[in-house]
C-alpha positions, 0 to 999 in steps of 0.5 A: 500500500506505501509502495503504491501511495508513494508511486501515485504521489511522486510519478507525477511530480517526476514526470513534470518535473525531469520529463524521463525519457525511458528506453529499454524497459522490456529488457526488465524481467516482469518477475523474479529476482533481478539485478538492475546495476547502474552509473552513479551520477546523483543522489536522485538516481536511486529515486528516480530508477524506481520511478520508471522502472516497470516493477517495484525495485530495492536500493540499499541507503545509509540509514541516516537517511531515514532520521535525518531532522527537519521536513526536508529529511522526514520527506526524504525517509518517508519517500526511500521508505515507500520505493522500497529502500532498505536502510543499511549502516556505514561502515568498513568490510563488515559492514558491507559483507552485510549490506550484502546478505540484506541484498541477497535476501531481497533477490531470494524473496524474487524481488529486484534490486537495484546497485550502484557498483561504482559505490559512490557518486561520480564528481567529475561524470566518468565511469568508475571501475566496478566493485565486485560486489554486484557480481557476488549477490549475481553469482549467489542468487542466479539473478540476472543483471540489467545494465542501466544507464542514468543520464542528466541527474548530475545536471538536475541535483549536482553532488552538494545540492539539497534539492533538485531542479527541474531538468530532462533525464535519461534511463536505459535499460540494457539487455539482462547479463546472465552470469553461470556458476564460476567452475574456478577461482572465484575471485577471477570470476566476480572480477570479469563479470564485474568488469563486463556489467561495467562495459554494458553500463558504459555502453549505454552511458557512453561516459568516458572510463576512469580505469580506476576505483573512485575512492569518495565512497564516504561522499556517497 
């Protein structure tokens, strides 16, 4: 019902506001588990995938993010919380490994969810080298990958900027990349896979590549 209200209250606003030109949502699966792996430019881009996308899709957030004071950061809650958002701390390895185990459970219960391998938001509009991440819960779960490229968020809510102005964006959906059980080393095979879901993002971005990892992940 939360899911359903937030839907109806913000795809409007969305639609007016960033007029999304969407490309490619046949490429999603209609159910099961899915992976939709995207670029990072903005810290709208994790709102406006599941505006328009075909089916309800999980993002992990800092969980700051759900108790931040003032109108402005209950609005900001409310509305993670009614796409689907599940609320994960910050932290180091520890931290992250069960970041990851939250995601896998979303991906078991036959939902989508959605990930930024880059980890943090570009500043500077390159694509970021992949954490592998993406590649674990793809291997773990079965579930294919979608690419998905979002372009103009950068433009609409520039990294620092406490609200965003209106603006036309971009969502492409890429093809879904499916990724067998690795038979060998399986560092070896979460690093290529990575790397090629990378590729396919970049392919529909057409961002130039950075060739390294963007270490601002506290800025996310």
């Amino acid at each position: 019902m939360l899911h359903r209200l937030t839907r109806a209250l913000l795809v409007p606003v969305s639609r007016l506001a960033f007029r999304p030109v969407v490309e490619g949502r046949e490429h999603v699966p209609p159910a099961g588990p899915v992976i939709l792996a995207a670029n990072h430019l903005s810290f709208l881009d994790s709102f406006l995938i599941p505006l328009v996308a075909p089916r309800p899709v999980a993002f992990l957030a800092k969980a700051e993010y759900f108790t931040r004071p003032g109108p402005l950061g209950r609005l900001t809650g409310a509305a993670l919380l009614g796409l689907g958002a599940v609320a994960v701390p910050r932290g180091e390895h520890r931290a992250a490994q069960a970041a990851l185990e939250t995601a896998l459970g979303v991906l078991r219960e036959g939902r989508a969810f959605g990930i930024h391998p880059e980890g943090s938001r570009s500043r500077d509009g390159r694509l970021y080298r992949g954490r592998t991440g993406v590649a674990w819960l793809a291997l773990a779960s079965g579930a294919p990958v979608v690419p998905v490229a979002v372009l103009g968020t950068d433009r609409v809510q520039p990294v620092g900027a406490r609200l965003p102005r209106p603006g036309r964006v971009t969502v492409r959906f890429g093809a879904p990349l499916h990724f067998p059980a690795p038979g060998g080393h399986a560092a070896r095979a979460r690093r290529a896979a990575t790397d090629r879901i990378m590729t396919e993002i970049g392919r529909l971005s057409g961002q130039p590549q950075a060739g390294c990892y963007n270490e601002l992940s506290a800025g996310r």
